[in-house]
C-alpha positions as CSV (number, residue, x, y, z in Angstrom):
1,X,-47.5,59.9,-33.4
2,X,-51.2,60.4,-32.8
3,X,-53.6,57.6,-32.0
4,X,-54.1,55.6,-34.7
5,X,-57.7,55.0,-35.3
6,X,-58.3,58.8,-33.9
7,X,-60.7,58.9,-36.9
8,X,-62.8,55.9,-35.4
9,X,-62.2,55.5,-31.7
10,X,-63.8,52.2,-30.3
11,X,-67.1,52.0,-27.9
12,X,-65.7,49.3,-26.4
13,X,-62.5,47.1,-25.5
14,X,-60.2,46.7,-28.3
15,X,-58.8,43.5,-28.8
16,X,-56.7,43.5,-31.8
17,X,-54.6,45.7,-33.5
18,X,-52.6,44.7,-36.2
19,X,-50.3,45.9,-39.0
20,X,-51.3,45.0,-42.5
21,X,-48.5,42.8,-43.6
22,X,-47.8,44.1,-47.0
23,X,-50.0,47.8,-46.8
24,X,-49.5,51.3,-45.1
25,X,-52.9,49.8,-42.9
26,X,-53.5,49.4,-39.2
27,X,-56.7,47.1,-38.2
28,X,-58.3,47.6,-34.9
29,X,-61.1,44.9,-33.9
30,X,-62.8,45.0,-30.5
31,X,-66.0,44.2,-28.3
32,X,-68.0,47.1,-30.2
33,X,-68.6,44.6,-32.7
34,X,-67.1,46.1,-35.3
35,X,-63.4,45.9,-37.4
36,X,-62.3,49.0,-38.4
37,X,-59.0,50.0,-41.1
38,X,-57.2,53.0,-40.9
39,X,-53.8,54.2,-43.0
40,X,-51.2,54.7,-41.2
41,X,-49.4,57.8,-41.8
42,X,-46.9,57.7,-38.9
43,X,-47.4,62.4,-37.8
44,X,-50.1,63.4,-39.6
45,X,-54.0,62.2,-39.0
46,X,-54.7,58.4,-40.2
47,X,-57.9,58.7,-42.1
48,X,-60.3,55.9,-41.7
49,X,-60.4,53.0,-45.0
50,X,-63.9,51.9,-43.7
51,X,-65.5,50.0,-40.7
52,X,-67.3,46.8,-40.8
53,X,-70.1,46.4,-38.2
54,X,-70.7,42.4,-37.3
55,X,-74.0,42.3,-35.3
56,X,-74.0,40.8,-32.3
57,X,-70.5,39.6,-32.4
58,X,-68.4,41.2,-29.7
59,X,-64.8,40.3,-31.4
60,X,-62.8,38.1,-29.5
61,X,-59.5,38.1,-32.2
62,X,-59.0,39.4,-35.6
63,X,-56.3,39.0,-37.8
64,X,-55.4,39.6,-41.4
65,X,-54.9,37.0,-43.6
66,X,-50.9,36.0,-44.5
67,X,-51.4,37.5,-48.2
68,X,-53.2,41.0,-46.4
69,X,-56.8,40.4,-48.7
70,X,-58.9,38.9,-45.5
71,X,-59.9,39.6,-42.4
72,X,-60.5,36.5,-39.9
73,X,-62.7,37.5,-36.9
74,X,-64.3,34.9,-33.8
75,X,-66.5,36.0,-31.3
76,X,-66.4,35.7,-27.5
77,X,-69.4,33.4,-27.4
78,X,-70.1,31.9,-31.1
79,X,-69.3,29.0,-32.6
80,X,-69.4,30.2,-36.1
81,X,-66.8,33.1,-37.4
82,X,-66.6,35.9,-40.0
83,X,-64.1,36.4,-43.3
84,X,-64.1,39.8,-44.6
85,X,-62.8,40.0,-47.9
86,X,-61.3,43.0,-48.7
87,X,-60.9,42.9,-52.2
88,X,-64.8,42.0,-53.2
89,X,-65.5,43.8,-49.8
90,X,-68.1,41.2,-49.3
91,X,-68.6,39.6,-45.2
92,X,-68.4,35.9,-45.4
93,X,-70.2,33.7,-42.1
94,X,-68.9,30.6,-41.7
95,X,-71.6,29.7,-39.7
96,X,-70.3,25.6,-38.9
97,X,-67.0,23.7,-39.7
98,X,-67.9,20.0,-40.0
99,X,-65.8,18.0,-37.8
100,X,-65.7,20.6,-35.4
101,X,-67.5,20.2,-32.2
102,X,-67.1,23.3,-30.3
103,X,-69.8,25.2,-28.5
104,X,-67.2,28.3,-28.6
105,X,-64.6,29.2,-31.0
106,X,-62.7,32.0,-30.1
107,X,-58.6,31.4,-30.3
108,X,-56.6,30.8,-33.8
109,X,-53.3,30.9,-35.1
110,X,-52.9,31.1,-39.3
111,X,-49.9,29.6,-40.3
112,X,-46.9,32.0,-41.2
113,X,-47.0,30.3,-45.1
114,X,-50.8,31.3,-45.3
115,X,-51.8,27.0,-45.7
116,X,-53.8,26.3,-42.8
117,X,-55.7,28.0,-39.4
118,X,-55.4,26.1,-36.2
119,X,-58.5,26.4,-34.4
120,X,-57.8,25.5,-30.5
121,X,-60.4,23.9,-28.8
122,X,-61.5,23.3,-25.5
123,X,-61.2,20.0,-23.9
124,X,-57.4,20.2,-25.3
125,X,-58.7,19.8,-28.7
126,X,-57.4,21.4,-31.9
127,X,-58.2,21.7,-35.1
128,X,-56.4,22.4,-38.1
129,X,-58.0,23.8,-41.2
130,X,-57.3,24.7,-44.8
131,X,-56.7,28.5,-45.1
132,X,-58.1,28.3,-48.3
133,X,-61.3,26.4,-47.8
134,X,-62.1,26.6,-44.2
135,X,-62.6,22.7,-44.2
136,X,-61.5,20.4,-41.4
137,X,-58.2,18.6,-42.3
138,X,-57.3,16.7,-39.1
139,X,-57.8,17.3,-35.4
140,X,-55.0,16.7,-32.6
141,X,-55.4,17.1,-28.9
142,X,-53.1,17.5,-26.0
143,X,-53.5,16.5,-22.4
144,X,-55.6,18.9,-20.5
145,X,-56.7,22.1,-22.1
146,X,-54.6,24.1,-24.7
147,X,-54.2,27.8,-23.7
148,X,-52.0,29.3,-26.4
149,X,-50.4,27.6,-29.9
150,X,-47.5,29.0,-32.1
151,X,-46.3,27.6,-35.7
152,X,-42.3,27.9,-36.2
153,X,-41.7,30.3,-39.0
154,X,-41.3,27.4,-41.6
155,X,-45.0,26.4,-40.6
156,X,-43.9,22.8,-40.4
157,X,-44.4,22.4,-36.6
158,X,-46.9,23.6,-33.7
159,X,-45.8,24.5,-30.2
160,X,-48.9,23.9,-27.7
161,X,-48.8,24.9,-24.4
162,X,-51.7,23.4,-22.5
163,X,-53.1,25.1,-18.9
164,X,-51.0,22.3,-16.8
165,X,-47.8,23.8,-18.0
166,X,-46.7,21.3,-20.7
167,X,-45.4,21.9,-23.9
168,X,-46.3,19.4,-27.1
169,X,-44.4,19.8,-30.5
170,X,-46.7,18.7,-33.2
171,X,-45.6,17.9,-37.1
172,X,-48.6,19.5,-39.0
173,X,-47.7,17.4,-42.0
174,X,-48.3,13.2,-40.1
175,X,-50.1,15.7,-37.0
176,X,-47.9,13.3,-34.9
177,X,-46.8,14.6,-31.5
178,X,-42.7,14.5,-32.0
179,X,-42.1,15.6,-28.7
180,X,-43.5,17.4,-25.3
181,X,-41.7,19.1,-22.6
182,X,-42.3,21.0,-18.9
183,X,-42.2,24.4,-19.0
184,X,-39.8,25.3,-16.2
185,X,-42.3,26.3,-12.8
186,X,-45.8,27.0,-14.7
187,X,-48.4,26.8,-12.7
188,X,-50.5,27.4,-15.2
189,X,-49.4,28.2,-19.2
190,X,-51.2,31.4,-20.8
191,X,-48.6,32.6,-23.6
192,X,-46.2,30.9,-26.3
193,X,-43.9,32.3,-28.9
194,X,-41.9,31.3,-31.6
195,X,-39.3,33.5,-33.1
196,X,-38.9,34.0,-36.6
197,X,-35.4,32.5,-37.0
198,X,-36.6,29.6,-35.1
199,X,-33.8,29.5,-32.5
200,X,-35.8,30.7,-29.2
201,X,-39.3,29.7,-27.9
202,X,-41.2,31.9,-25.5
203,X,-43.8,30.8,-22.6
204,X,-45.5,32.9,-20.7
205,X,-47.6,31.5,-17.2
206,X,-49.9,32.8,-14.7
207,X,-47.4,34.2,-12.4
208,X,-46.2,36.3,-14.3
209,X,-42.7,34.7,-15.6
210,X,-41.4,34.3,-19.4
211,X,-39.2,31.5,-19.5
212,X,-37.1,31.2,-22.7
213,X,-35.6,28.3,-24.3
214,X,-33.7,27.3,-27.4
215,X,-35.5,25.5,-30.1
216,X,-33.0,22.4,-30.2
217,X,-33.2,21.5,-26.5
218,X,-36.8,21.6,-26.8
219,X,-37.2,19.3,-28.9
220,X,-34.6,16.7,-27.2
221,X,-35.4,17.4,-23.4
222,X,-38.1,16.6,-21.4
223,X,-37.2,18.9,-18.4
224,X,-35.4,21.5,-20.5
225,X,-33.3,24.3,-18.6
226,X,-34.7,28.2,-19.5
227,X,-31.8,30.1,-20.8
228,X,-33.2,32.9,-19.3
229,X,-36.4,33.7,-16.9
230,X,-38.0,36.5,-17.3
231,X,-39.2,37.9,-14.0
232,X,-40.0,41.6,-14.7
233,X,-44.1,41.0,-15.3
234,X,-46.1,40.9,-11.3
235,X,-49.3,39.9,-12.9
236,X,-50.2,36.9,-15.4
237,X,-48.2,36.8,-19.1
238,X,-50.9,37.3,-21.3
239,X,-48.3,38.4,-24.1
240,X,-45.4,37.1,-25.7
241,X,-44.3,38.2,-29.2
242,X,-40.9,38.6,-31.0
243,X,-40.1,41.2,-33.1
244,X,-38.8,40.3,-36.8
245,X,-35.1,40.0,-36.2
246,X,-35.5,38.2,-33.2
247,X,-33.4,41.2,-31.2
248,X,-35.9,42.1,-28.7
249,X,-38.8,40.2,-26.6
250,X,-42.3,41.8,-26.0
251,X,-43.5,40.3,-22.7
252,X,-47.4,41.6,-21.4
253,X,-49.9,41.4,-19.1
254,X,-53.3,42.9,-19.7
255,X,-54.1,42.3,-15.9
256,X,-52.7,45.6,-15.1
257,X,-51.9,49.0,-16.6
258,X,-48.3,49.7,-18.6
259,X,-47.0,45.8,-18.1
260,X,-45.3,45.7,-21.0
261,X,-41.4,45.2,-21.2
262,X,-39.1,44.7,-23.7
263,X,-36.6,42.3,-23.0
């Protein structure tokens, strides 16, 4: 296959790419400031859908909306973010979410049902909003600082794993911690993952190792045992994903070239 956006390449660090959930579209997103859409025609060229150019935004994640008609971009250092609608192809600042008390906004999760984004905070704050309207519903916060956040597939619970290795189960309807647990050995928690079928969770740490538990004894155990450890990454997880039918395990670290391993 050729590079996808061979039509467009970046000026700078790309840090998103993402299929378009419903469309033959790729979306690349990156510290040139600008989110760019390309089709995706797997052998031949992918020609360009258009670029959008955000000044002075340096991209720090992008990702398409759960019904494919927005874009959702935050900056490395901004407060505020960006909504690209693709369908009026209008660019919608949302300069200030009341409630929200962050000098940098940067990391989100948008819940697989397409109800609410879960902006996570620093200070182990996080805040969930209304897809719809962008407006505060609740804030919860964990002990420490919160590093990486996954929804189950039924979008009824969050997984947070803060820096100090600890795992907290939220309910996103009461926004009542049900239950936390240790990850297994973190030092330090970068990564989490929830697969689709909700029977495995995924951390990743800063040494480098992908513990993986089942769902049930995570939610009943406080010191739960890792049905398997993942040892094959040197350098820090920065990446954990499952694929659709929870049959293989992307594990990644960006800290070094070609550390990615499918489990």
């Amino acid at each position: 296959c050729p590079p996808a956006n061979q039509e467009r390449f970046a000026n700078g660090k790309l840090v998103t790419v993402q299929f378009h959930p419903s469309a033959q579209v790729v979306m690349t997103a990156g510290h040139d400031r600008s989110v760019s859409l390309f089709q995706v025609r797997s052998f031949t060229l992918n020609p360009k859908i258009q670029s959008i150019y955000l000044e002075s935004f340096p991209i720090y994640k992008a990702r398409f909306s759960v019904d494919g008609e927005q874009v959702i971009a935050t900056g490395t250092h901004h407060s505020m973010f960006f909504v690209y609608d693709m369908m009026a192809g209008s660019i919608i600042p949302i300069p200030k979410v009341r409630g929200v008390e962050e000098k940098f906004l940067r990391n989100f999760e948008l819940s697989p049902d397409g109800s609410f984004m879960l902006l996570i905070g620093t200070s182990g704050y996080l805040h969930l909003l209304s897809t719809k309207t962008k407006e505060l519903i609740s804030t919860m916060k964990v002990n420490g600082r919160c590093t990486a956040s996954a929804f189950t597939p039924d979008s009824s619970k969050i997984y947070s794993y803060s820096k100090e290795g600890e795992v907290f189960i939220w309910d996103v309807r009461s926004r009542k911690c049900l239950h936390r647990f240790e990850d297994e050995g973190s030092l330090e928690g970068k990564c989490i993952a929830v697969s689709k079928n909700n029977q495995y969770v995924a951390c990743g740490s800063s040494s480098g190792v992908v513990n993986l538990y089942t769902t049930d004894v995570c939610l009943k155990e406080t010191h739960p045992k890792p049905v398997k450890a993942i040892m094959n990454l040197v350098t820090s997880a920065t990446c954990v994903t499952f694929n659709p039918t929870t049959e293989i395990l992307a594990v990644a670290s960006r800290d070094t070239d070609e550390a990615v391993k499918l489990v």
